[in-house]
N, C-alpha and C positions, 0 to 999 in steps of 0.2 A: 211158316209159309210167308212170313212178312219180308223177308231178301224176296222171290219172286213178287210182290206188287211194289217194289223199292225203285222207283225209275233211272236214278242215278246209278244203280248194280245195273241195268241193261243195256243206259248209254257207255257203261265204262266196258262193258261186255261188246258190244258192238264197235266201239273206237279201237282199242286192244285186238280185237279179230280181224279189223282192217287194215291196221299197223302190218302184223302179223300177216299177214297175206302179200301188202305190198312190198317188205321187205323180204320176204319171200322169191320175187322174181329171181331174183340174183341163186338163191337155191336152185330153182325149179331148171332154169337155163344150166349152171353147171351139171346138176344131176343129168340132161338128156343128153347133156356131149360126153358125161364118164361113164352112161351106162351103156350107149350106144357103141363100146367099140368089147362089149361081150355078148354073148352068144344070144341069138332069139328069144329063147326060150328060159332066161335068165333073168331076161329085163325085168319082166314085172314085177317079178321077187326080189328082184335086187331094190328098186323103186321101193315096193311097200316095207320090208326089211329097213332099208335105209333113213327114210323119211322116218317110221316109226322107232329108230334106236336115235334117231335125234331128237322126234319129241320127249322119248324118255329124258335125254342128254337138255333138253331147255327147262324140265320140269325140274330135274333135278339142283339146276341153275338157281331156279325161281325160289327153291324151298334152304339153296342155301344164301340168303339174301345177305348175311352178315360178308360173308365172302365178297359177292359179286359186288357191293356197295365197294368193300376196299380194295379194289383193283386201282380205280380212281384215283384213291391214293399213292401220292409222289413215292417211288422206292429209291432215283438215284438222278442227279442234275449230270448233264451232258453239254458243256459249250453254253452253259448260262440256259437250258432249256429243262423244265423238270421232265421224267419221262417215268407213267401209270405203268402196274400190269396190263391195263386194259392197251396201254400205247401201245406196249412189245407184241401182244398177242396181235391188234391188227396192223402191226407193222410187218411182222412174221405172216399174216395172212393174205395181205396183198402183195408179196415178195412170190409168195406160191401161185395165188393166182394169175399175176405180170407171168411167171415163167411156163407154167402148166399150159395157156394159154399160146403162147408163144411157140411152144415146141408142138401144140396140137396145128397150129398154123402153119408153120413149117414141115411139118410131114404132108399138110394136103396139099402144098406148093410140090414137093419132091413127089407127090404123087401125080398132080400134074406133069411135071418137067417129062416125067419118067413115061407120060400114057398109058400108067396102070392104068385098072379099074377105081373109080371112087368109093373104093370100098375099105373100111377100116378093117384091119388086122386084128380080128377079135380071140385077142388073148389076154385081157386082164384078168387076175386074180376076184375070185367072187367077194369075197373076204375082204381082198385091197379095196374094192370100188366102198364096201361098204365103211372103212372107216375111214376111209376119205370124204364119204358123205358127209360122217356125223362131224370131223374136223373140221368144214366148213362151216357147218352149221351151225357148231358154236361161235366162231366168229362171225358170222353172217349176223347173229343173235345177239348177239352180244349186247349193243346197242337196244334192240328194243326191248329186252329183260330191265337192262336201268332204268328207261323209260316206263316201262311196265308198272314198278316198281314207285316211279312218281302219278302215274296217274292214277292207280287203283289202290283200295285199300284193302281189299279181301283178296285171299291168296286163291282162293277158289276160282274169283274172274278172271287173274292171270293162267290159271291152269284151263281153265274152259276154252279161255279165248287162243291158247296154243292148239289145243284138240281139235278142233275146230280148223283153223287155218291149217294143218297138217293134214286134216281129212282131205280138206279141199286142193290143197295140193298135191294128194295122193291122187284122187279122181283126176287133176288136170295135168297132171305129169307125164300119162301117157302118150294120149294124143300131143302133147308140144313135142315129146321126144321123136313118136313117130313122126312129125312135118319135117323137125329140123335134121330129123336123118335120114330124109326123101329130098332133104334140098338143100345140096352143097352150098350154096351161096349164103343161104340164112344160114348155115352152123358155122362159116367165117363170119360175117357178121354178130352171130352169137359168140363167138370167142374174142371180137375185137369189141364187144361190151363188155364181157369180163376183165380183158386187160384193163377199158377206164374204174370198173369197178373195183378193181388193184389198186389204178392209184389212184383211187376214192381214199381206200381202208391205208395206202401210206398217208398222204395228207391228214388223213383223220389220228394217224399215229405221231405224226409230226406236231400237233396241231394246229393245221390249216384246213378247214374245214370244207371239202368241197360239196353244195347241197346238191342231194341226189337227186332232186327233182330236175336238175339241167343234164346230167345223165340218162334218164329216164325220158328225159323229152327228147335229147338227140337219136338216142336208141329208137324211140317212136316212130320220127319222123325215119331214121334211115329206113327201119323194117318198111314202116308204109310206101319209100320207094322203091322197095325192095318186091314189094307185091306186087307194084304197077308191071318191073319187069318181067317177074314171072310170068304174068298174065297174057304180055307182050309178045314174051316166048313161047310160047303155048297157043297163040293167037297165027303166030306164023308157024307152027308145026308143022 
């Protein structure tokens, strides 16, 4: 019983759950734009499904730490630049994101043009939505498993502090999905923070480091004008 009155196991348990959460957003926002274009009665499970094959998929991460450590390491020089597994994986991961994003954009513009209804064509594969989750999710993760990794010493905190942030983003993933698929405006907005979140994860594979807390701020501030408009709009109805 001496780990529970160990203060340094609760602040690293509590810093680890917050990491994990914040780094999180970038999940939470993709998940509601890929699961929103399958059927009603689909979402919630695809959500809990989802989220939970990627906690197993961060756990699994965590417990192979000799691995995840040597990603790090250099495999091949390109133009005088060394480039990690970890470079390829998020240089391949912001490649998907920039494009997924882009073509979700472009279908709401052709739906525009066109005077459909703002209504997605819900025909994705149950199955595709869910390991597209979890491929996100490893690289979304990526990063704060290393981190994890330097800041804790017990495997047990890094395993809590995932469970944990996956709970909580189980509970908030539904409500964000249903706003942002009641309101076309926020779910382009939400997909043009993905794109910078792409070329976040290339920069980060190039090594140019872009810090996400200026992503995270712009994102802020757009959404919060993004409210006033709503609000604006709803005001003159």
């Amino acid at each position: 019983m001496e780990w529970l009155l160990n203060p340094e196991h609760w602040v690293s348990l509590i810093t680890l759950t917050a990491l994990e959460i914040v780094l999180g957003i970038d999940n939470i926002i993709f998940l509601a734009i890929i699961v929103s274009k399958m059927p009603s009665h689909q979402q919630p499970s695809a959500r809990i499904i989802g989220l939970g094959a990627a906690m197993i998929m961060r756990i699994l991460l965590l417990l192979s730490l000799t691995w995840v450590m040597r990603l790090t390491e250099p495999l091949f020089h390109l133009l005088g630049r060394a480039f990690s597994g970890r470079d390829i994986i998020l240089i391949l991961g912001g490649l998907f994101l920039i494009a997924k994003s882009s073509l979700e954009i472009h279908e709401k513009m052709e739906e525009a043009r066109s005077g459909g209804p703002d209504i997605q064509i819900r025909t994705t594969a149950f199955w595709g939505v869910i390991v597209q989750i979890m491929l996100l999710d490893i690289i979304f993760s990526l990063d704060s498993v290393i981190t994890a990794v330097g800041m804790a010493r017990e495997i047990w905190i890094m395993i809590a502090a995932i469970v944990i942030a996956v709970g909580i983003m189980m509970f908030a993933a539904g409500p964000i999905g249903d706003f942002v698929d009641q309101n076309p405006t926020i779910k382009v907005l939400a997909l043009s923070f993905l794109i910078l979140v792409g070329v976040a994860l290339l920069g980060d594979g190039f090594s140019f480091h872009i810090p996400k807390g200026y992503i995270y701020f712009a994102m802020a501030f757009s959404f919060a004008v993004e409210m006033i408009n709503i609000r604006v709009r709803k005001g003159m109805s």
